[in-house]
C-alpha positions in Angstrom: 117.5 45.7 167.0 115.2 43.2 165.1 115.2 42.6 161.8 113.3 40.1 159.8 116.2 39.3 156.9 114.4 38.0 153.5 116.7 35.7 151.2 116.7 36.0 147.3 112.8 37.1 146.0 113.3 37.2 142.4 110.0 38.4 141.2 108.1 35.9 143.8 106.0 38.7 144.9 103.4 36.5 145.7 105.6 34.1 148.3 107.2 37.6 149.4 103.8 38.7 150.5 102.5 35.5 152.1 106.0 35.5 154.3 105.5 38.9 155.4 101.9 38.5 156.7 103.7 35.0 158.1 106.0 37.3 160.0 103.4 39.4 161.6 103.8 42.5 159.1 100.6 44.0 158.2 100.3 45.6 154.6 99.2 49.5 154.6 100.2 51.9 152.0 101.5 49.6 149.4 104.1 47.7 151.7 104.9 45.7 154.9 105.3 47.4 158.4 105.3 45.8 161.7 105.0 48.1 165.3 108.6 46.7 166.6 110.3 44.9 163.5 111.8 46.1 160.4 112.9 44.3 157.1 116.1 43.7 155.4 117.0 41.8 151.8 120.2 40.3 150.7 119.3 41.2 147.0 118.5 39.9 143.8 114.7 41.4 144.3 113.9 40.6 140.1 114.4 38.6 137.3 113.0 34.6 136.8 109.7 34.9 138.7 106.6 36.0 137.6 106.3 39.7 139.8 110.0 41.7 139.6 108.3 45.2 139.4 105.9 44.5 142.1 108.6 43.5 144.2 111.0 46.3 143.0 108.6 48.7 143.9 107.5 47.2 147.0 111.0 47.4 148.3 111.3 51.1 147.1 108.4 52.0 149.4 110.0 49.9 152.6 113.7 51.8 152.0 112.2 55.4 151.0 109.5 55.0 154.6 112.5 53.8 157.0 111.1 50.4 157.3 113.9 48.2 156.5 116.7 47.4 154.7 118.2 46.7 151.0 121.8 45.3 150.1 121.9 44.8 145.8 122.8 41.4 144.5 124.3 40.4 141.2 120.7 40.4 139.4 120.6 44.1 141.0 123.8 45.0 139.5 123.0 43.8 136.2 119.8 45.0 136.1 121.0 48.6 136.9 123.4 48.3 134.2 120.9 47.5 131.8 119.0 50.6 133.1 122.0 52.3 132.4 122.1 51.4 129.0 125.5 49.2 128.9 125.5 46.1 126.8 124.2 43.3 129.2 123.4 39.8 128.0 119.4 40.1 128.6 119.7 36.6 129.7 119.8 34.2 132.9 116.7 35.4 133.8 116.9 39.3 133.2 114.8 38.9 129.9 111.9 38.1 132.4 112.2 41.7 133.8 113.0 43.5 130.7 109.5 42.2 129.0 107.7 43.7 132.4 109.5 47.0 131.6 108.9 47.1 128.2 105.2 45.9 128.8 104.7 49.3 131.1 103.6 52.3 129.4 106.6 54.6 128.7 106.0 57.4 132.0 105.5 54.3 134.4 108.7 52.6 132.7 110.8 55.8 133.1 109.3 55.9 136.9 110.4 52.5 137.6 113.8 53.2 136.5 114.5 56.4 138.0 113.4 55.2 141.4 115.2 51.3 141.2 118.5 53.5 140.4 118.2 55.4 143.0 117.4 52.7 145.5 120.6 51.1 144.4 122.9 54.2 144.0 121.8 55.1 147.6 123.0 51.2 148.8 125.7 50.0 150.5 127.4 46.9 149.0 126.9 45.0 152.2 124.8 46.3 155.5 126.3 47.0 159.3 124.1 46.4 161.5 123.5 46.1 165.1 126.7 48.1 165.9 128.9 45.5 163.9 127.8 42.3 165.3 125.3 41.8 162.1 126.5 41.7 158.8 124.4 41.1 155.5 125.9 40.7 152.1 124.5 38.9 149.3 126.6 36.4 148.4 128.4 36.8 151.5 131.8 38.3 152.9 135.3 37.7 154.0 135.6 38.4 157.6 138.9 41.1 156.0 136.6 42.8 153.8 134.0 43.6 156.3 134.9 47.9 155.9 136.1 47.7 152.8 134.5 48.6 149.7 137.5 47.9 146.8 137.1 45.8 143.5 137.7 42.3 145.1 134.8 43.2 147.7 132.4 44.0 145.9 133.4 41.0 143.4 133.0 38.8 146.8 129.9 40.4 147.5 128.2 39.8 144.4 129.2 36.7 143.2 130.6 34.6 146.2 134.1 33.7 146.3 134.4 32.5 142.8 137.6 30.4 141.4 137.3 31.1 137.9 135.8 27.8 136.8 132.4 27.2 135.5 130.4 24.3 136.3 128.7 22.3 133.5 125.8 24.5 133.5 127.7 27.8 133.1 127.2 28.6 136.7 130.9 29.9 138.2 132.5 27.3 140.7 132.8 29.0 144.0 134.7 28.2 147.4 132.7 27.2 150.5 134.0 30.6 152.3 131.3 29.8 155.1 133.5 27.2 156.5 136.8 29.6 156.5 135.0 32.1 158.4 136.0 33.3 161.3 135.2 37.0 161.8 132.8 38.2 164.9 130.0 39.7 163.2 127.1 37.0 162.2 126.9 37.1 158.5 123.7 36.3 156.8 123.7 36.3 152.8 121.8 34.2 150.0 122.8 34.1 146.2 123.5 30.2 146.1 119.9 28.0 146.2 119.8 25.3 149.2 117.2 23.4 150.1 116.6 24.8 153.2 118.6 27.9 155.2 122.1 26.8 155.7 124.1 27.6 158.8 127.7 27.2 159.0 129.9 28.7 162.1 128.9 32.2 162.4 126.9 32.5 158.9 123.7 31.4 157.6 122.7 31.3 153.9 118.7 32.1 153.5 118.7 31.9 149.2 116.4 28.6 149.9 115.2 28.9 146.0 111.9 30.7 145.8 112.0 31.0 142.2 113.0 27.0 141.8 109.9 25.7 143.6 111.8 25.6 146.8 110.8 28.2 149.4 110.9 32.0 150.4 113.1 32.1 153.8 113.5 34.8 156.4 116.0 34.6 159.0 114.7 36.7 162.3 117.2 38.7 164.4 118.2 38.5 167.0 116.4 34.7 167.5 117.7 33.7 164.7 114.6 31.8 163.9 114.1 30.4 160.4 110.3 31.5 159.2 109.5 29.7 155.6 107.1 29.7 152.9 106.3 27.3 150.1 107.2 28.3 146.4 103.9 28.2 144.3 106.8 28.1 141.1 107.5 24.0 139.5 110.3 22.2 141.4 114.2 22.4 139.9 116.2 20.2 141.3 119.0 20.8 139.0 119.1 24.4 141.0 120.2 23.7 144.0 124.0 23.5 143.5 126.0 21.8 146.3 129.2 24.3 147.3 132.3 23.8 147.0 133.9 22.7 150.0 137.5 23.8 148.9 139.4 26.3 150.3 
């Protein structure tokens, strides 16, 4: 099995595109495809960068043709929940991909919706792959959750293993699980921007801030080979949030 794994897009269709063709995928019909690889995202496709529908859709076309892979991160969650109608602070980015809906004429608009809900009704919270020995989640995953799918996992899954704090900027304080790991399967997730992929025991953390000026990562499989490309988006240094090292 090889899969090229894509950290956190969000709306950097433009990067996304330039790291496929990086990766040897050639573009046909609307989306990626390579004779002997396929793709797979840890999530967070929209919100913040300049292209979330592009890369929603994009995505659609890779899951619906067989071509790869799609695990929802929190930006997912809370954009499916604004589909949905619930109240959702159109904030922290998501107001970026509400003004791209509400810019779309309404058929289009309902089209995107229909088929982004589906893509993430039809997802797993986290993907087994490679019979077990590949695991991709998108803020990661306790090595005792891996076949689980309760409250606390998909908690864990969205939003890291959080402690209930908030740092100065709002942001939640989360543990550095990474280092507690010590489960079989090679985890590879995203969610928390560092400067370049970060790879701890039998995990690696792709998210190397796209849509912070930083760059679009992939991780391949089964090299493990880090393939990057340069953000076009201004610098943020303030983004890229050391971890926790706590336990």
């Amino acid at each position: 099995m090889k899969i090229d794994i894509i950290g956190d897009i969000h709306g950097c269709f433009d990067e996304f595109y330039e790291l496929t063709e990086k990766l040897g995928y050639a573009w046909k019909n609307g989306y990626p495809v390579h004779s002997s690889r396929k793709l797979a995202f840890v999530g967070d496709l929209a919100d913040r960068g300049p292209q979330s529908i592009k890369v929603i859709e994009t995505v659609i076309k890779i899951t619906e043709n067989q071509a790869g892979y799609y695990v929802p991160g929190n930006h997912c969650n809370k954009l499916y929940r604004y589909m949905l109608g619930n109240k959702v602070q159109v904030a922290h980015g998501l107001e970026t991909t509400a003004a791209e809906l509400e810019a779309l004429e309404e058929d289009e608009r309902k089209h995107i919706y229909q088929s982004f809900m589906k893509l993430y009704e039809q997802s797993p919270l986290y993907q087994v792959l490679d019979e077990g020995r590949l695991v991709i989640a998108h803020a990661g995953i306790r090595a005792d959750y891996i076949g689980k799918t309760h409250k606390k996992v998909k908690e864990f899954v969205l939003y890291g293993d959080i402690t209930g704090q908030t740092n100065p900027d709002g942001t939640p304080v989360r543990r550095d699980w990474a280092k507690l790991y010590k489960g079989k399967p090679f985890i590879v997730y995203g969610h928390t921007p560092v400067r370049e992929a970060r790879f701890v025991g039998d995990t690696v953390n792709i998210d190397t801030g796209a849509v912070f000026g930083g760059y679009l990562t992939a991780l391949r499989y089964p090299e493990k080979e880090v393939v990057s490309v340069k953000s076009s988006l201004p610098y943020d240094e303030s983004r890229f949030r050391e971890i926790d090292g706590g336990a």
